[in-house]
C-alpha positions as CSV (number, residue, x, y, z in Angstrom):
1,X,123.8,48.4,146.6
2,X,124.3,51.7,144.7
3,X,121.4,53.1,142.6
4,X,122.6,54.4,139.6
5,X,121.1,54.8,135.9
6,X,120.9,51.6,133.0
7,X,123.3,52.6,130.8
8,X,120.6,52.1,128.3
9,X,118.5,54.1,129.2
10,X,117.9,57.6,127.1
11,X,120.4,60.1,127.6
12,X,122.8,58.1,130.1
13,X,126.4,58.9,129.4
14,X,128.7,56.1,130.7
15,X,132.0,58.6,132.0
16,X,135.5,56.6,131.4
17,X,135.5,55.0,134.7
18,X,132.5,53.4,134.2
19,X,129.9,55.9,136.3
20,X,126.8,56.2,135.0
21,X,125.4,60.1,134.5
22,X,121.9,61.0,132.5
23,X,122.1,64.2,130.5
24,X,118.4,65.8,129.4
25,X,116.7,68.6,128.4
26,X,114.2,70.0,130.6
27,X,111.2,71.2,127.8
28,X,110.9,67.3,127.2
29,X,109.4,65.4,128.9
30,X,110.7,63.2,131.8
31,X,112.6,60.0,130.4
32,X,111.0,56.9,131.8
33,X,112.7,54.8,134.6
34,X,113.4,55.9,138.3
35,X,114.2,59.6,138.9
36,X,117.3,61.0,139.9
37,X,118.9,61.1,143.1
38,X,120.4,64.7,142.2
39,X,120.0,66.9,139.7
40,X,121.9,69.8,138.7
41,X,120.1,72.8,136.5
42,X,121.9,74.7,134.2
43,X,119.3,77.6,133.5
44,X,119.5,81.6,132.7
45,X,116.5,81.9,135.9
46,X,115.1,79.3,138.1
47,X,114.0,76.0,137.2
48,X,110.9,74.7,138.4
49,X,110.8,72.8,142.0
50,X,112.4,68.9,141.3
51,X,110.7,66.3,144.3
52,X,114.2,65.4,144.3
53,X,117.4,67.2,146.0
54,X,118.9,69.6,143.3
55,X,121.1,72.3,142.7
56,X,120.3,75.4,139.9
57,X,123.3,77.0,138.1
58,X,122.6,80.1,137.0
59,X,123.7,80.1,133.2
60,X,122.5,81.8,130.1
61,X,121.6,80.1,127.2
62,X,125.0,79.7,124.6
63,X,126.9,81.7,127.6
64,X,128.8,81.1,130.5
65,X,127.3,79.9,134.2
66,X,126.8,83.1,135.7
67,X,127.3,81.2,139.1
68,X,130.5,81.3,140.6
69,X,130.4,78.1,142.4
70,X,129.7,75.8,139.0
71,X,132.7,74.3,139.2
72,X,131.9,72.9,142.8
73,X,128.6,71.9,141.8
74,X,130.5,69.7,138.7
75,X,132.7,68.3,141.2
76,X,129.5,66.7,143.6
77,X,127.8,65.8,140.7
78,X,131.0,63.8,139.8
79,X,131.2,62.6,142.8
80,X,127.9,61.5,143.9
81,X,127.8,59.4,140.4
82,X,130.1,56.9,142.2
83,X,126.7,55.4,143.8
84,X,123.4,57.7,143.1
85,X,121.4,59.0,140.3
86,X,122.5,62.3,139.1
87,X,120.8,64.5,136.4
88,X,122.1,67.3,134.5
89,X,119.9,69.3,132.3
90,X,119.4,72.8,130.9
91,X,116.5,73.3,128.4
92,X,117.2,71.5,125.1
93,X,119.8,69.3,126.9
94,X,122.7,69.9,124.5
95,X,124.8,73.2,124.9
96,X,125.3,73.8,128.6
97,X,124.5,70.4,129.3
98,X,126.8,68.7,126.7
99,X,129.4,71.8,128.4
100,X,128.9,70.2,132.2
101,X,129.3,66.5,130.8
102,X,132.5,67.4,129.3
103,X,133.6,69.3,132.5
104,X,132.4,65.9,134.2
105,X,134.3,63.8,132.4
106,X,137.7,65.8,132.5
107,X,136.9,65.3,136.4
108,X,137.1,61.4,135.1
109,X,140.3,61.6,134.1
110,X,139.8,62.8,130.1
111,X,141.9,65.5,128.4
112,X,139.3,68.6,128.1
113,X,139.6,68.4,123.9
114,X,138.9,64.3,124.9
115,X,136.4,65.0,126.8
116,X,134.6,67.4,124.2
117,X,135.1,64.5,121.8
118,X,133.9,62.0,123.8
119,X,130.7,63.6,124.9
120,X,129.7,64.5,121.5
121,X,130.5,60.8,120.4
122,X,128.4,58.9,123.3
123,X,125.8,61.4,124.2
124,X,125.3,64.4,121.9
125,X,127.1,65.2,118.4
126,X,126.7,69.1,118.7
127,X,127.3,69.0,122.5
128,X,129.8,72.3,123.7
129,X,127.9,74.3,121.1
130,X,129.6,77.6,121.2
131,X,133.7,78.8,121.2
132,X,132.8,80.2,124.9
133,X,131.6,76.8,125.8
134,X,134.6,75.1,124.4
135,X,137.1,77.2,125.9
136,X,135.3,77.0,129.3
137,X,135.9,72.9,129.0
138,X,139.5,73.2,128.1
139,X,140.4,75.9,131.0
140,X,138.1,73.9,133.8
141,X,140.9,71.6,135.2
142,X,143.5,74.2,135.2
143,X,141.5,77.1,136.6
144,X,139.4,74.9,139.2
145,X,136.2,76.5,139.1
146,X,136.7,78.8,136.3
C-alpha cells in the first residue's frame, strides 16, 4: 500500500492527478504526522542532515537554483509522489518552494501560468514570489531543466 501524506495535513498540496506533495518551511518547526520519504531542499548553502533520504538544491533566496540538475531533482520528486512521502522546503516555505510546486505541477500536466495559479490558490497565495521565479516556472517544460 503506498505511503503518501493526508491531504489534510498542514502544507499538503494535492497536484491535479491526485498525488499528494507537502510543501514547508524549514525555520518552522516539523509539522506533525509521519516524516517524509524524500525531501528535496531548496537552500543558498546546505541544509542540515534530514534521518531521511534527501536531495539539497543549491538556490539563493528570491534567485534562481544555482544547481544545474534542479530540474531532474523536480522530476523524482514528481515521480516518487506516485507512492511515497516527498517534502520540499526552503526556509520560509513560500518563494522557492511555492517555485518547485509549480514546476511540480506543470510535470502534472498544468499550463506553467496554471500552475502558478493553482499553487498560490491551494497551498500558498504569494507562492513564485519574484519575476525570476515566475519566468523560471513558465520556461521549465520547454527548456527541460532550465
Amino acid at each position: 500500500m503506498p505511503t503518501t501524506w493526508d491531504s489534510k495535513a498542514a502544507g499538503v498540496l494535492a497536484l491535479p492527478s491526485g498525488r499528494l506533495i507537502r510543501g514547508r518551511g524549514l525555520r518552522r518547526p516539523e509539522p506533525d504526522g509521519p516524516p517524509p520519504d524524500f525531501g528535496l531542499y531548496l537552500q543558498g548553502r546546505r541544509p542540515p542532515a534530514m534521518p531521511w533520504e534527501s536531495v539539497w538544491v543549491r538556490w539563493p533566496d528570491f534567485l534562481l537554483p544555482l544547481d544545474g540538475a534542479a530540474g531532474e531533482h523536480f522530476r523524482t520528486a514528481w515521480r516518487r509522489t506516485a507512492d511515497e512521502r516527498v517534502e520540499v522546503a526552503c526556509s520560509a516555505g513560500i518563494g522557492r518552494t511555492g517555485t518547485t510546486l509549480a514546476c511540480i505541477a506543470v510535470l502534472d500536466g498544468l499550463a506553467p501560468d496554471e500552475a502558478v495559479e493553482y499553487v498560490r490558490r491551494n497551498y500558498h497565495r504569494r507562492s513564485v514570489e519574484t519575476p525570476w521565479q515566475r519566468w523560471y516556472v513558465r520556461h521549465f517544460h520547454t527548456r527541460g531543466a532550465v
